[in-house]
N, C-alpha and C positions, 0 to 999 in steps of 0.2 A: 504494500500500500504506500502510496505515493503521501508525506506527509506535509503541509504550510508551502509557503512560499518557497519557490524553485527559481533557478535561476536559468537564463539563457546564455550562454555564451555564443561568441563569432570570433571565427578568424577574421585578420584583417584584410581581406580579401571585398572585389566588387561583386556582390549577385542581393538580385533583387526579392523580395519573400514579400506575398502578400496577405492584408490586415484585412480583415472582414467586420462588421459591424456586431456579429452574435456567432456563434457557434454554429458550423452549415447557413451561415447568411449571406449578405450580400457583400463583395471587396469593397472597400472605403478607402483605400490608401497602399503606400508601400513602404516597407521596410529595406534599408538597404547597407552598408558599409561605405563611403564614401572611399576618394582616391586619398583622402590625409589621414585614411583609417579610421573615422568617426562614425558614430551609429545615426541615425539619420531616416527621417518619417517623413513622408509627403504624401499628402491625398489633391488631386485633381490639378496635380503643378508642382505648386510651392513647397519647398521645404517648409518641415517645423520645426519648433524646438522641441527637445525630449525635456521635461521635469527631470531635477534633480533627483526627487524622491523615488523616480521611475527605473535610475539607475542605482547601482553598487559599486564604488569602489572597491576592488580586490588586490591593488599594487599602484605605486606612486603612480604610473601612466595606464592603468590598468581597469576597463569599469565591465559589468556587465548589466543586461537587462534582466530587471525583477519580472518573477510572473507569477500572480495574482490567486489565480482559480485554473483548473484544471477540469473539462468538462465538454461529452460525447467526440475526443480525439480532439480538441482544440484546448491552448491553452492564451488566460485573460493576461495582456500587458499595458505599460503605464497607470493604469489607477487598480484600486481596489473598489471605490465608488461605482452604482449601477450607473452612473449618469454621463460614463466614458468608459465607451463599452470600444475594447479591440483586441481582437484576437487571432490568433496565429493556426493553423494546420498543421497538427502533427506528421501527417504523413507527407505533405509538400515540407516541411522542415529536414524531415529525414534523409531530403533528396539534395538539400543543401548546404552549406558548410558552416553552418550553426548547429549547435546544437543544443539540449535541453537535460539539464540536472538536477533532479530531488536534491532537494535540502541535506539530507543525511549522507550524499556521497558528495553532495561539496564539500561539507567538512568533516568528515573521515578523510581525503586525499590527503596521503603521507606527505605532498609537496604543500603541503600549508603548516602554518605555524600559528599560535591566538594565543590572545591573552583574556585569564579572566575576569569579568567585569568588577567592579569598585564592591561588591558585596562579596564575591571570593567565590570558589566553585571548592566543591567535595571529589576526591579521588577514589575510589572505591575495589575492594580488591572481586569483585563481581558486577555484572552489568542491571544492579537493583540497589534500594536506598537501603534496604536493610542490612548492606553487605560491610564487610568491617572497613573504615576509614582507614584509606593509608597514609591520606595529608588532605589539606587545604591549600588552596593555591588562591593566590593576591596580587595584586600588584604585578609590575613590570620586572619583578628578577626572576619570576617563571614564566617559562616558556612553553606552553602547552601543544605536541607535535602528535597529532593521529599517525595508527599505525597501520588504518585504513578497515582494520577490523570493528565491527560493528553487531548489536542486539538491539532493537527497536530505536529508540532514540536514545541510547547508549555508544558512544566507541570509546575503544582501546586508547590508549593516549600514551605515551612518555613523556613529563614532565621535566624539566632541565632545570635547574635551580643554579641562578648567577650572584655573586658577590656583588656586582652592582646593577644599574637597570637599563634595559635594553638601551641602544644607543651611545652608553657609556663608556670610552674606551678602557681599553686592559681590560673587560670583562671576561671573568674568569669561573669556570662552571666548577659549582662546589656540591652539589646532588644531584643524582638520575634517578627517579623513580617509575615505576609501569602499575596501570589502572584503569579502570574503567572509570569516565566521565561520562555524565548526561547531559551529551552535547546540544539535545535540540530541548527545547521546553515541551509542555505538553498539548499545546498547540502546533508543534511543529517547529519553531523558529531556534534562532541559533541563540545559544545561554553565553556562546563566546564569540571573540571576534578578533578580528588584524587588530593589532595595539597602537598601528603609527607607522612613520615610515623617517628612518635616517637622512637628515640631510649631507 
């Protein structure tokens, strides 16, 4: 089962993918990648702008489009609201060089790294809350790296624990521990996330 908000990624390639007003509706627009790499919507001409909120940052130059709902092989992008309604064809997607990621394997991917939010996340040596705590993790001197394994909205994790906080030089790892964390909430959405990006 496909859980909360998923994500779309694109290579930075040109092809065009079309927007429809509802699910099996009628096309309203296009979706495209632009030649400077940029994601880019236009119905009957004109570009538009994408909403910030429409997108994800995933790396300093790095974004993806959010998606919404999930529903009869289409899935809902730019709002959550019924009042801007667009959506994409699963199977015309799959024919082009984007593609489409549940929540739970975005971040289970062992090539990500997060940190946990200002309230602190629990490590657990099973993928359940009853299971014995192996640590707490806080702040920016852990570094929280999925091992790509996963149980419901649980994954695997190895946790990195640094002497000072991310960004900081001479940072020097003084713990490794391995765990299950409950990466997604129980809606679905991420409990962690990117900490920031070095300048």
């Amino acid at each position: 089962m496909k859980v909360g908000v998923s994500v779309l990624c694109a290579y930075y390639k040109s092809h065009s993918l079309n927007v429809y007003d509802a699910p099996n509706g009628t096309i309203k627009g296009s979706l495209s990648v632009d030649e400077r790499g940029e994601l880019s919507y236009a119905e009957d001409g004109p570009r538009l702008v994408i909403d910030q909120n429409a997108l994800l940052k995933v790396n300093i130059d790095e974004f993806r489009l959010k998606v919404f709902k999930e529903e009869n092989g289409f899935i809902k992008i730019f709002s959550s609201s019924n009042s801007n309604q667009a959506w994409l064809s699963l199977i015309e997607l799959a024919k082009t060089v984007y593609y489409y990621i549940p929540w739970i394997d975005f971040m289970s991917n062992p090539g990500h790294h997060f940190f946990a939010n200002k309230h602190g996340m629990n490590v657990r040596s099973e993928p359940r809350a009853s299971a014995e705590r192996i640590a707490a993790v806080k702040g920016m001197k852990c570094t929280i790296i999925p091992t790509g394994a996963t149980d419901g909205l649980w994954a695997e994790v190895i946790i990195k624990e640094y002497d000072a906080e991310y960004c900081e030089e001479d940072q020097k790892l003084i713990g490794e521990r391995r765990g299950y964390m409950k990466i997604l909430d129980d809606k679905g959405y991420p409990n962690v996330w990117f900490g920031g990006y070095c300048s």
